[in-house]
N, C-alpha and C positions, 0 to 999 in steps of 0.2 A: 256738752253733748251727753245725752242720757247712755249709760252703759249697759248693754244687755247683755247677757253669758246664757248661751246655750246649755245645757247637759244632757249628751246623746249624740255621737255623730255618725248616726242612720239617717232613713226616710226624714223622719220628720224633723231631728232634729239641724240638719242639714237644709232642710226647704226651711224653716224657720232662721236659721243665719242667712241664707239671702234675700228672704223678705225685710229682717232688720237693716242689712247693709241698704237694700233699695230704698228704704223709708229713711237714712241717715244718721243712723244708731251707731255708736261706737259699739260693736260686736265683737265676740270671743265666743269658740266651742271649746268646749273643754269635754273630753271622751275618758274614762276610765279601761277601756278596754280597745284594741286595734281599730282602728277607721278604715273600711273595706276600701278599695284602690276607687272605685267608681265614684265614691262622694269623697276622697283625697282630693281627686279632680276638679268636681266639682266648687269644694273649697280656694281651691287655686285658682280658677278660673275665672272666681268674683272680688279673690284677693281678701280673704275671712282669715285672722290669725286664727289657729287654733291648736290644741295639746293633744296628746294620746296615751296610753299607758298611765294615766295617773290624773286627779287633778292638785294643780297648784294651789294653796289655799287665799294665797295674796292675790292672786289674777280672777280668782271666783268669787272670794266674800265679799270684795267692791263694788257686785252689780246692782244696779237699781233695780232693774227686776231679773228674772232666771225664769227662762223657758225651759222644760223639764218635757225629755222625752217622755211619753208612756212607760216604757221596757225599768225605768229605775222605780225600785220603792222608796216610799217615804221613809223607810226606815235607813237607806244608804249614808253614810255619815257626812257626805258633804249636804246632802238635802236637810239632816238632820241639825247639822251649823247654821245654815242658812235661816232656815225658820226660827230656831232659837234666836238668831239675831234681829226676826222680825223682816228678812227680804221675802215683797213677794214673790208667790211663784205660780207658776201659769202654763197650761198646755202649748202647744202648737197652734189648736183651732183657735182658741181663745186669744192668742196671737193674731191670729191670720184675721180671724174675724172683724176686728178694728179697724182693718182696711178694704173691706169688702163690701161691696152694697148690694151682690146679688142675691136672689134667691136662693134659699138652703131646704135641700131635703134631706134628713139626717135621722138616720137608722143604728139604732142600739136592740141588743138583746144576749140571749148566750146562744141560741143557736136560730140560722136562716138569716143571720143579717148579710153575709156577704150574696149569697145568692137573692135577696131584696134587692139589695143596694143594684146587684148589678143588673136586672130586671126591670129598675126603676130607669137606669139609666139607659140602659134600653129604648125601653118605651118616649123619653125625651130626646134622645137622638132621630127616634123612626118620625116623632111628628116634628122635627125640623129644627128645634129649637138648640140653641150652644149650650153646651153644658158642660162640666167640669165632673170629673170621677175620682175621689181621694178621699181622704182620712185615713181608714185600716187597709184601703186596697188600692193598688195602682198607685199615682205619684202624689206628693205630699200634696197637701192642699193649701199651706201657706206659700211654695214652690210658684204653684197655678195663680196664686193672685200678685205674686212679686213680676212675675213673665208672661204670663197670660190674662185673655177678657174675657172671663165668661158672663151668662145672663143667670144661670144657673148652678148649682152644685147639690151633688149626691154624695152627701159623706157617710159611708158607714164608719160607726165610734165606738169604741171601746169604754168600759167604764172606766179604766185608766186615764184616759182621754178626758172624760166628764169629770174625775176626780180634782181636778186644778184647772176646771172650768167654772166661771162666776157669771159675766155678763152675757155668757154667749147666747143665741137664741135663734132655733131654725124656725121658717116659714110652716115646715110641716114635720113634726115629732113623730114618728115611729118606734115603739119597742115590740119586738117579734114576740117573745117571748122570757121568761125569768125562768133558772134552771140551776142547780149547785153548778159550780164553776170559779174557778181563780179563790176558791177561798180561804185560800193561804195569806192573800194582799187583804182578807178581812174581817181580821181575828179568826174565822172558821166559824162567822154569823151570816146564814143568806140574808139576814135581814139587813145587814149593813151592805151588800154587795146590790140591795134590790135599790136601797135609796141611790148609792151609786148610779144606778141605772138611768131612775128618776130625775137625777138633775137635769137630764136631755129637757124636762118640762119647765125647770123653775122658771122663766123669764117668759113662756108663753103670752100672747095675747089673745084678747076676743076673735080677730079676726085669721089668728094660725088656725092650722088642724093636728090634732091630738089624734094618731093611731094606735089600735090597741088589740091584741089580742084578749076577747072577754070570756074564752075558755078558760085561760090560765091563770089558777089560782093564787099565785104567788104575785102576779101584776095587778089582777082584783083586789088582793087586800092589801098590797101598797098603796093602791088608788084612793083605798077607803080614807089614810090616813094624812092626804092631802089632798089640798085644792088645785085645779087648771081651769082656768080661763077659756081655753082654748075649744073651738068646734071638738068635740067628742066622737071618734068615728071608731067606732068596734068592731072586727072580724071575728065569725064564729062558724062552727059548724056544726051550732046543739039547737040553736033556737034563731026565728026569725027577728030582725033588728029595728025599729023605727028610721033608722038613720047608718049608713055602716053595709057591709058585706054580710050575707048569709047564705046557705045552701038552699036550692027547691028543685027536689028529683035530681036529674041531672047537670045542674047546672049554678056556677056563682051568680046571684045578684046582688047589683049593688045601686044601693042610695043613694042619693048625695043633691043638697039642694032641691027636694021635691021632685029628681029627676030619677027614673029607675031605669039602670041596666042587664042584660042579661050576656054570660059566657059559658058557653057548654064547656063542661068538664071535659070528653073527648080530644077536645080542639087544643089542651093545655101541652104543651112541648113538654113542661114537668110533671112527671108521674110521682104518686105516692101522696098519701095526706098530709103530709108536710109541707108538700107543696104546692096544693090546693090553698094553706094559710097564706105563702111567700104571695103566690100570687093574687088572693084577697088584697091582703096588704099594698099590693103595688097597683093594683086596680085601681083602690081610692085616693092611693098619691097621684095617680095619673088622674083622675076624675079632679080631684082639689086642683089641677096645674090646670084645667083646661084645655085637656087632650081628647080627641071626639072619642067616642065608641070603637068605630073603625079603624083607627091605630093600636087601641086598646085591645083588640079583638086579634088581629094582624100579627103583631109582638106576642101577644101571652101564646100564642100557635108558632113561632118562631124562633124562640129565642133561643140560644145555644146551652148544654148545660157549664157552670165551669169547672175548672183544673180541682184538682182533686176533692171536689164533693161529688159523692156517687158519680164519678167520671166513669162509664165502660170505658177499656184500657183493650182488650183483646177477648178473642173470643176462638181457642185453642182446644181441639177436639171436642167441640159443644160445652167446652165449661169456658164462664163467661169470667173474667177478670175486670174488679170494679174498685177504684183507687175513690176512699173517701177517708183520704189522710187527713182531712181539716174536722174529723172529726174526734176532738179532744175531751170531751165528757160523756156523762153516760147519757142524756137525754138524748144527744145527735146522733150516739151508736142506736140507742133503741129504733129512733125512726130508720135509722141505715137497714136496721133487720126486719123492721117490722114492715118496711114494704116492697120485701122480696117475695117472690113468686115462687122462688124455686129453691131446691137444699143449698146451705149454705155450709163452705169451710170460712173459717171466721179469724182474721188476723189480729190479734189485737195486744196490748200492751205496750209501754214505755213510763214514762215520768206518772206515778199515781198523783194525784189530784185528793187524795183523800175519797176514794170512789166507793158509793154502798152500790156493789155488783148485783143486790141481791132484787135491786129495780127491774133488773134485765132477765129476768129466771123464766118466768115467762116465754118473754120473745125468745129465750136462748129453745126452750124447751121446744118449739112448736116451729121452730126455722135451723137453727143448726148441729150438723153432724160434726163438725168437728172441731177442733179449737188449735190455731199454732200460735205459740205467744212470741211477740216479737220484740223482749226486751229483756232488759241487764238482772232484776228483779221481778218475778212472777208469781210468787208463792201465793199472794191475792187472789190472784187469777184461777190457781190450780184450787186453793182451796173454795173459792166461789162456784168453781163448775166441773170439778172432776166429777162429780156425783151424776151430775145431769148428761154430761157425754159419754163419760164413763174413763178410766185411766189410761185407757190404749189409745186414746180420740184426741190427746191434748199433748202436742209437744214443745218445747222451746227449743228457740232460734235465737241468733243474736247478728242477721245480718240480714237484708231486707230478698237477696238470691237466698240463702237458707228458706226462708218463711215462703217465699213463691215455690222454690224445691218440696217442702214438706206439704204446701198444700196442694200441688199439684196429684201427689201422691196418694194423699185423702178423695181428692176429686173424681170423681165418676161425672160420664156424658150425661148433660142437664143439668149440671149443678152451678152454682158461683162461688167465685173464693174471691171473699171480701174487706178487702182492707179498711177495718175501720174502727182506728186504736181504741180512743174511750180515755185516751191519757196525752200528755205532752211526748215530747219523742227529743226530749234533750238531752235521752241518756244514751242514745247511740246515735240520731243527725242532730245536722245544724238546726234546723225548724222542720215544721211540719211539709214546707216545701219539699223541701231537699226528701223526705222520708216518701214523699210521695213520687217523686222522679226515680229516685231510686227502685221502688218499687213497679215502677213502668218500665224502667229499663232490663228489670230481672224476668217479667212477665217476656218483655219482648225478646230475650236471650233464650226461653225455655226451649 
């Protein structure tokens, strides 16, 4: 019986050991770190040996293959054993994929994949159809096909995900957008991080669709230096497209099959330019799936926004409190600020990312008054933008009530105080989650 070893027992790594038990695999998770009580469970429940605190090297080097959470790098030493001795090793989807015959619509980028993914999903729910929701959000996706039937799947994917991905291949490839991000996992070369990206295409055929955003220069010139197969469908909003989404006056249209749609701008539940692209983007997956107009129309007027991307949170003596914790680089802060309407007190800092602040100088200058940094290390920060606030406009915080405290403070009626880091948040919460609950719960105490 073929032996598979998990490494990771979260999300995925966890839905990937009861997909292998259900498929008949002699299984083992092996966790270097505590296994949260919820997938303890879980593990029991299916009857999965598995370790915590460490791994064994005799119970791990014997696997025929290793499923490898995302959350570990290739540099971790048992990963680093392991290929040295030539086992392969392999994502969750790439897993999961083997046993699935449904359709995949799967969204990669650095920033707007989760609000796509969930958008997308959306819209196949509103016109009737079964679909499954996982990858980087919601429950694992090799979980949903060991337990569940779907006809469909919307996975948003990480390039972590794509990196120990080979055969996998979606029906419809979406990349939002390429953006500095995680580039610590890639020598500190966006070019290695864009091809990352790109593997979402490698297995493409004639008859998939290739989505793209053809503003962004970083996905153009990776484009350049391969081949897809794949229907070619572009989102833009500089020039009109032969095939693909574009703007006229007020409104998205879109191509597809000799067919042309129209969506008034107005009508978009998401506000901001940013998400006039998300919803390009999910337009043509819906157009590709075979979704009419009318649903399409319905949903993009509809949808809800999610949990901490520009979530309004409260709105206390006219200043508006807006939790967009998942926003971890500078590109996702810039659109955060750039499509505010009103002054802005500005939360931002935690885990730097290697961040050139000096992107955001600009938007800082022409939208915010005031700056509370909300992390363990700031000196980046202060020296990025004391000058532009000025040194009595910028203080630090080290608890998510402090930073609601201080900006409350700065905030005059009509203003927003914006949580929207521009970094990881591992140096004071657990994830980005946790940094934004917290931060809901301090707004709601003020």
């Amino acid at each position: 019986m073929e032996r598979i070893v998990v490494l990771g027992g979260a999300e995925s790594g966890v839905g990937a050991a009861v997909l292998a038990k259900v498929k008949g695999f002699n299984v083992f998770l092996s966790d270097n770190g505590k296994i949260k009580d919820e997938y303890l469970a879980t593990l029991r429940q299916w009857d999965i040996p598995f370790e915590q605190g460490g791994h064994t090297p005799e119970l791990v080097l014997n696997a025929d293959e290793v499923v490898k959470s995302p959350g570990i790098p290739a540099t971790a030493p048992m990963v680093a054993a392991l290929r040295e001795q030539g086992t392969h090793i392999i994502s969750e989807i790439e897993f999961a994929a083997r046993f699935d015959k449904a359709k995949k619509i799967c969204i990669t980028g650095s920033n707007g994949k989760t609000t796509t993914t969930s958008l997308i999903y959306y819209l196949l729910k509103e016109a009737g159809l079964n679909a499954g929701l996982g990858g980087n959000i919601g429950k694992s996706y090799a979980l949903q096909v060991a337990t569940e039937q779907h006809d469909y799947y919307v996975l948003e994917i990480s390039s972590f995900q794509l990196d120990d991905a080979y055969d996998f291949r979606p029906d419809i490839a979406i990349i939002t957008n390429i953006t500095p991000d995680h580039l610590d996992r890639y020598d500190h070369k966006i070019e290695n991080y864009a091809r990352a990206k790109f593997r979402i295409t490698r297995n493409l055929r004639p008859e998939d669709c290739f989505i793209f955003d053809s503003d962004d220069a970083i996905t153009i010139a990776q484009l350049g230096e391969i081949v897809v197969k794949a229907k070619m469908l572009p989102f833009t909003q500089e020039k009109e497209v032969p095939q693909g989404a574009f703007l006229r006056d007020d409104r998205i249209v879109v191509r597809y099959d000799q067919e042309e749609s129209e969506f008034f701008l107005q009508e978009l539940a998401l506000g901001g330019r940013h998400n006039i692209y998300n919803s390009m983007a999910a337009a043509l997956a819906a157009k590709a799936t075979g979704i009419s107009n009318e649903v399409i129309r319905h949903s993009l007027k509809t949808f809800s926004p999610i949990e901490h991307r520009l979530e309004p949170v409260l709105s206390i003596r006219d200043v508006l409190y807006i939790n967009d914790s998942k926003a971890t680089n500078i590109d996702a802060a810039w659109y955060a600020l750039e499509c505010q309407t009103r002054p802005v007190v500005w939360i931002v800092g935690g885990t730097d990312k290697g961040n050139d602040y000096s992107i955001l100088d600009e938007v800082v200058r022409k939208h915010v008054k005031a700056i509370v940094c909300l992390g363990v290390d700031n000196a980046k920060i202060h020296a990025a933008f004391e000058e532009l606030v000025g040194k009595d406009k910028i203080v630090d915080t080290l608890s998510a009530t402090d930073a609601v405290r201080a900006s409350a403070r700065f905030a005059s009626p009509g203003d927003v105080v914006l949580l929207s880091p521009c970094c990881a948040s591992f140096d004071l919460f657990k994830n980005y989650e946790d940094r934004g609950q917290q931060f809901k719960e301090a707004v709601r105490h003020l």
